[in-house]
One Martini backbone bead per residue (centre of mass of N, CA, C, O) as a GRO file, in nm:
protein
  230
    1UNK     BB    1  -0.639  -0.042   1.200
    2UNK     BB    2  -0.527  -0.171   1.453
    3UNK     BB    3  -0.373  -0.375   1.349
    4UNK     BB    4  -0.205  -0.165   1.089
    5UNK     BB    5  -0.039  -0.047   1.371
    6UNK     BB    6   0.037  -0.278   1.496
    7UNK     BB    7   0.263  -0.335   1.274
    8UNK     BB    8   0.421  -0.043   1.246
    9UNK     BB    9   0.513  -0.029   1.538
   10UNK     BB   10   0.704  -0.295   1.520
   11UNK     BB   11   0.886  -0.198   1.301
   12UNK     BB   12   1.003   0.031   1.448
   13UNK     BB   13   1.145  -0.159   1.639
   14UNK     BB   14   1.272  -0.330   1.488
   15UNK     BB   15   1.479  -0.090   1.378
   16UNK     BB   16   1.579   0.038   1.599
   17UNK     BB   17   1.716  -0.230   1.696
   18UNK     BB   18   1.923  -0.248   1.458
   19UNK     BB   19   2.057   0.027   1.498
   20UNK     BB   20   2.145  -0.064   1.833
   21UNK     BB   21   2.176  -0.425   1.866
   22UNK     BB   22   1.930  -0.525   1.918
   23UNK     BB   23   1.684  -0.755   2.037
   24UNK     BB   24   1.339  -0.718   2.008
   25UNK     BB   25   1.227  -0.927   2.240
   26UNK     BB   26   1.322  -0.708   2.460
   27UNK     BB   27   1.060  -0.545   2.364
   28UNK     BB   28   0.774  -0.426   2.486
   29UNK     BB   29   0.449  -0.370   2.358
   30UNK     BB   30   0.207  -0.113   2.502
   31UNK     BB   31  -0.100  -0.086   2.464
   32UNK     BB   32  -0.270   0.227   2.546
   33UNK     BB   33  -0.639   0.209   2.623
   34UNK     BB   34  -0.732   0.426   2.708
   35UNK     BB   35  -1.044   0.538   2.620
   36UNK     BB   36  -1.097   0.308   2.530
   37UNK     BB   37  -1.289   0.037   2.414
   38UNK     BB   38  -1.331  -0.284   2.355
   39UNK     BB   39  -1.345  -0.325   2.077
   40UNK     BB   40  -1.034  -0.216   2.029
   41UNK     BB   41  -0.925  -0.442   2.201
   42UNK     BB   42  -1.039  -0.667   2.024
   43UNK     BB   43  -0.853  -0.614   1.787
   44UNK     BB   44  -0.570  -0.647   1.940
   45UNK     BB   45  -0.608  -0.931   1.996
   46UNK     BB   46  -0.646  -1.018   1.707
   47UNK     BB   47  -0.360  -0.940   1.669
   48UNK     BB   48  -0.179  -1.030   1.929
   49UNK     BB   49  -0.261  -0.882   2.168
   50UNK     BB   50  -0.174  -0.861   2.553
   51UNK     BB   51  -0.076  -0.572   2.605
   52UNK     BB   52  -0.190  -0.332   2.848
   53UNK     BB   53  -0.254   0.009   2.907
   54UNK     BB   54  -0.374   0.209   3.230
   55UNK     BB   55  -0.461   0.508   3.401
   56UNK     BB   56  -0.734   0.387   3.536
   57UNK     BB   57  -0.872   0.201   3.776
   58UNK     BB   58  -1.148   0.133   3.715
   59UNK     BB   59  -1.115   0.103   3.427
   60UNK     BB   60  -0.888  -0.155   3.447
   61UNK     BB   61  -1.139  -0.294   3.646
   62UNK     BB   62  -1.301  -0.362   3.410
   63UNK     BB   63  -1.173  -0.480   3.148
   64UNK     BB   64  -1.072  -0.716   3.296
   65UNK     BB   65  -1.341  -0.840   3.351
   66UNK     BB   66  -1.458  -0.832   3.027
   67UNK     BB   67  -1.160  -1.000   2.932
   68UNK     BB   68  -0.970  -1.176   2.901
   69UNK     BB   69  -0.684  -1.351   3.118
   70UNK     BB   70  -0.466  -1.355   2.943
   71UNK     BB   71  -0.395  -1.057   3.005
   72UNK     BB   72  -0.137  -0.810   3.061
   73UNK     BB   73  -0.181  -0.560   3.301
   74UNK     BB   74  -0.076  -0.162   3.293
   75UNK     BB   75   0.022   0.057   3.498
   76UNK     BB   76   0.051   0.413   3.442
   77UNK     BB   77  -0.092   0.591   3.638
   78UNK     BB   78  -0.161   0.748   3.869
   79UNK     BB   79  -0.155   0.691   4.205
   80UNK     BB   80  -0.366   0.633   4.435
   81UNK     BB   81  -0.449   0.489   4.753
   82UNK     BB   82  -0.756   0.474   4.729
   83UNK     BB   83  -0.695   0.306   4.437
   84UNK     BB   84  -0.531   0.012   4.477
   85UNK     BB   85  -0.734  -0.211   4.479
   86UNK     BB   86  -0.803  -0.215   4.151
   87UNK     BB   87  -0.493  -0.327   4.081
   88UNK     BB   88  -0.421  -0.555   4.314
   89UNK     BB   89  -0.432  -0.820   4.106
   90UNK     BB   90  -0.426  -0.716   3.794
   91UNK     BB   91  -0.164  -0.580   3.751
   92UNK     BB   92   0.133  -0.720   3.663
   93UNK     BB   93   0.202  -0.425   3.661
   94UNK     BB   94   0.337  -0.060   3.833
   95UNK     BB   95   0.498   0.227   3.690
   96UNK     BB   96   0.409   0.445   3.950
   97UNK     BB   97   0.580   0.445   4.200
   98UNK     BB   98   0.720   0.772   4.365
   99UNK     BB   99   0.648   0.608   4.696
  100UNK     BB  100   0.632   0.499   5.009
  101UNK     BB  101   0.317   0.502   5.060
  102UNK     BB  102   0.221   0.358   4.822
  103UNK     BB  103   0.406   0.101   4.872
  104UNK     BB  104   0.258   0.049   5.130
  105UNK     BB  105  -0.036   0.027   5.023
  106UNK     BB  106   0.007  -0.205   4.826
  107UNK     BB  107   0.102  -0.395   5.044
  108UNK     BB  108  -0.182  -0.401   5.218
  109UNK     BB  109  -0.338  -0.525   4.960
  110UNK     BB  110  -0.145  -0.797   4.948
  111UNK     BB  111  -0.228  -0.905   5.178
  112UNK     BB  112  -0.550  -0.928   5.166
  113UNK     BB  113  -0.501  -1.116   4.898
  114UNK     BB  114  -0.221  -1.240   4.862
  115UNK     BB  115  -0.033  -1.099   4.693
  116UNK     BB  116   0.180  -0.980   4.462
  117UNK     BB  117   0.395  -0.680   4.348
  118UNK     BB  118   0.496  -0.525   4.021
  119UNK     BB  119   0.737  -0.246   4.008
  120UNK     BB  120   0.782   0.099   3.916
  121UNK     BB  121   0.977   0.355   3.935
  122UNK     BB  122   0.908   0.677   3.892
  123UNK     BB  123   1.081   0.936   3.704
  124UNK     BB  124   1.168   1.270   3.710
  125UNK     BB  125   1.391   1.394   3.483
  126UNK     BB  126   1.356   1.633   3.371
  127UNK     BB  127   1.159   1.826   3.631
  128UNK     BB  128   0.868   1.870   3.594
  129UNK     BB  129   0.583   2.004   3.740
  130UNK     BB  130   0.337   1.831   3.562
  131UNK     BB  131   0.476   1.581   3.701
  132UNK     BB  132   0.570   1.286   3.808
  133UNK     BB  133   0.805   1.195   4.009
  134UNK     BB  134   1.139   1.127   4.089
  135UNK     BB  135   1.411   1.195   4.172
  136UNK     BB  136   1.729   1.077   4.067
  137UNK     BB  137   1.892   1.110   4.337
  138UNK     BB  138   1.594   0.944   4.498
  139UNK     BB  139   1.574   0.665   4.394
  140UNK     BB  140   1.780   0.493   4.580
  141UNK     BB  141   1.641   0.549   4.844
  142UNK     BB  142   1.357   0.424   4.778
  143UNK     BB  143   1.432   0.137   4.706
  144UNK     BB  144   1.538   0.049   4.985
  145UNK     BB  145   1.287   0.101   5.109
  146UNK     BB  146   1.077  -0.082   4.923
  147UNK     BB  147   1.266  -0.367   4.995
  148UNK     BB  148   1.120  -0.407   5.288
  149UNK     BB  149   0.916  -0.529   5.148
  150UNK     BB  150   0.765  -0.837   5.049
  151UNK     BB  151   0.548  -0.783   4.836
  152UNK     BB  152   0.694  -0.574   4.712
  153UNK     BB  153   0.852  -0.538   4.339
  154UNK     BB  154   1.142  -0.409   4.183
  155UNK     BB  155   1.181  -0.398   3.827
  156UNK     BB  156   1.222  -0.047   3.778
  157UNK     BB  157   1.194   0.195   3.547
  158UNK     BB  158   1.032   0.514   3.501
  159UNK     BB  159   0.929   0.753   3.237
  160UNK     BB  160   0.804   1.093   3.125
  161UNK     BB  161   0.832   1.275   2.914
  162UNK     BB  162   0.793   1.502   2.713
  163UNK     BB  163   0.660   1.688   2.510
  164UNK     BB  164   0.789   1.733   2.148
  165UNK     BB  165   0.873   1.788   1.812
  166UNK     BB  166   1.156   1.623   1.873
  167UNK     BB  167   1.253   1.330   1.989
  168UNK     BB  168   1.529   1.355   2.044
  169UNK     BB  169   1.548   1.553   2.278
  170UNK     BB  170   1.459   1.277   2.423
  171UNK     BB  171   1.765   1.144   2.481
  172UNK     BB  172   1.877   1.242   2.732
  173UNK     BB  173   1.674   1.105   2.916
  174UNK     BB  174   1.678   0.802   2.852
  175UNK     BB  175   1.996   0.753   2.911
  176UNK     BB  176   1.969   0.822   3.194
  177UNK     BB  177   1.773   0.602   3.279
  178UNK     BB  178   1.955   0.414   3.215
  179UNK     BB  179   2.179   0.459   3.395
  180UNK     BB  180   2.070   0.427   3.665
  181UNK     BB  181   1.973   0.120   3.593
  182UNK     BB  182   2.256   0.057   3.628
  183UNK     BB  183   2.376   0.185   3.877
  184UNK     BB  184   2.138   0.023   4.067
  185UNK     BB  185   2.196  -0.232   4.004
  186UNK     BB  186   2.499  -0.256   4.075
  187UNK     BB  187   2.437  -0.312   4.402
  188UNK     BB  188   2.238  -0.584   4.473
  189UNK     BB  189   1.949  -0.549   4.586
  190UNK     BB  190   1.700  -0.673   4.801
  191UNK     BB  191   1.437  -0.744   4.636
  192UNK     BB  192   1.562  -0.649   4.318
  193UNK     BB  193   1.498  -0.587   3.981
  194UNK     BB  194   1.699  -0.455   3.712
  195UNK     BB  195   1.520  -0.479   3.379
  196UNK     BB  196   1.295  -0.231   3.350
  197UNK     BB  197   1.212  -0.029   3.101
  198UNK     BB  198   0.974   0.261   3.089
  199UNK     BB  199   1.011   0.428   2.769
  200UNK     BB  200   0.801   0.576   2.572
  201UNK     BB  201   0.592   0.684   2.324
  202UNK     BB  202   0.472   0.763   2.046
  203UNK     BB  203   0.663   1.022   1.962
  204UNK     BB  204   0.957   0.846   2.105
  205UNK     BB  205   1.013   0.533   2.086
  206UNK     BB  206   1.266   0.508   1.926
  207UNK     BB  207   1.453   0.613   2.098
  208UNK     BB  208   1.400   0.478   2.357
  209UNK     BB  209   1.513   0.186   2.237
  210UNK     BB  210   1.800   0.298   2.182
  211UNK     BB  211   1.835   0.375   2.500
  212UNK     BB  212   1.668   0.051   2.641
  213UNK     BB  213   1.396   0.014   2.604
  214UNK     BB  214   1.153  -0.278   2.722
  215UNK     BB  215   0.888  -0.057   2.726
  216UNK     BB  216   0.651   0.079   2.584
  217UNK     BB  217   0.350   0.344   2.528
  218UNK     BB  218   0.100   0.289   2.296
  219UNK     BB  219  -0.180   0.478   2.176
  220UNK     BB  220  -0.227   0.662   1.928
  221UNK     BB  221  -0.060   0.454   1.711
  222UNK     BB  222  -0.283   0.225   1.741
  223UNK     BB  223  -0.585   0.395   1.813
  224UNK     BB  224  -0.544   0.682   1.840
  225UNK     BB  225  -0.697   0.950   1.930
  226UNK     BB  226  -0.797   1.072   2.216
  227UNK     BB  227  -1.090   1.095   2.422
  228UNK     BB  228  -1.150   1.299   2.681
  229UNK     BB  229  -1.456   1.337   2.754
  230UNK     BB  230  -1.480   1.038   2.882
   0.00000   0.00000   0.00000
């Protein structure tokens, strides 16, 4: 099931990108693993899938030391400072920091492994109050700030849009964090590459992509409803 569904999820942004012209590679699909098991994250290994998402920290500190190493792992969910040490060094990428407070947090966990740390700003476009994410007016104000950091590294934008019954609504989210991530690169502040925009879930990833999202992240799509209860 998991091969043949990343399948489908690949075609889908294969015709994305062709309706919107843009290239395929431009794109990486995030198999997003949450509260699924080993076994199903190796099946999406051997179809060839190397990037996985977990949104807690020590889920994915747990999996990162079960499975092969050459895989990159993007961390996606709200991140506690307190839980940063199980992520630094583990995850390629870390999608959600809405704070200098966490921003400094990450540093100091880097300076202690001595490693550095690739980070996407989460911006809550939407505005909802159930979500996380810094507002878009301050958004370019948190990276200046967080540039002044040595080890960790502004790599672009993050947002979750709502949940929609038609994903199209959710078509001028990601529009907006588009032009954000396009008016803040054209700053060219030190020590920020905005190359990565992170938005699209299962629900709406194909209008993300049209939107030019280079990474989605998709979790149902792939591996089926997920379990809460675990």
């Amino acid at each position: 099931m998991v091969r043949e569904n990343l399948i489908k999820v690949q075609q889908k942004i294969d015709e994305a990108c062709e309706r919107s012209g843009r290239d395929p590679k431009e794109v990486t699909l995030i198999a997003v693993s949450k509260t699924k098991p080993i076994e199903m994250i190796e099946e999406a290994i051997d179809a060839g899938k190397t990037q996985f998402g977990e949104n807690k920290a020590q889920e994915m500190k747990e999996k990162y030391e079960a499975l092969p190493k050459n895989l990159e792992w993007h961390f996606i969910g709200h991140l506690q400072t307190n839980k940063v040490k199980y992520v630094v060094g583990r995850a390629g990428l870390i999608h959600s920091v809405d704070s200098l407070h966490l921003a400094e947090a990450i540093e100091k966990e880097c300076e202690k492994k001595d490693v550095h740390a690739n980070i996407l700003v989460e911006v809550n476009v939407a505005g909802e109050d159930s979500k996380f994410g810094i507002k878009p007016e301050e958004t370019e104000s948190l990276i200046r700030q967080i540039a002044k950091l040595p080890r960790v590294h502004v790599r672009g934008l993050m947002t979750i849009a709502p949940f929609v019954e038609k994903p199209e609504e959710n078509r001028p989210i990601f529009h907006k964090l588009h032009k954000l991530l396009v008016d803040i690169s054209a700053k060219n502040i030190d020590n920020i590459d905005m190359n990565v925009l992170s938005m699209g879930m299962t629900n709406d990833y194909e209008i993300a992509v049209e939107e030019g999202a280079t990474h989605v992240r998709v979790g149902t799509g792939i591996f089926g409803e997920r379990n809460y209860a675990v």
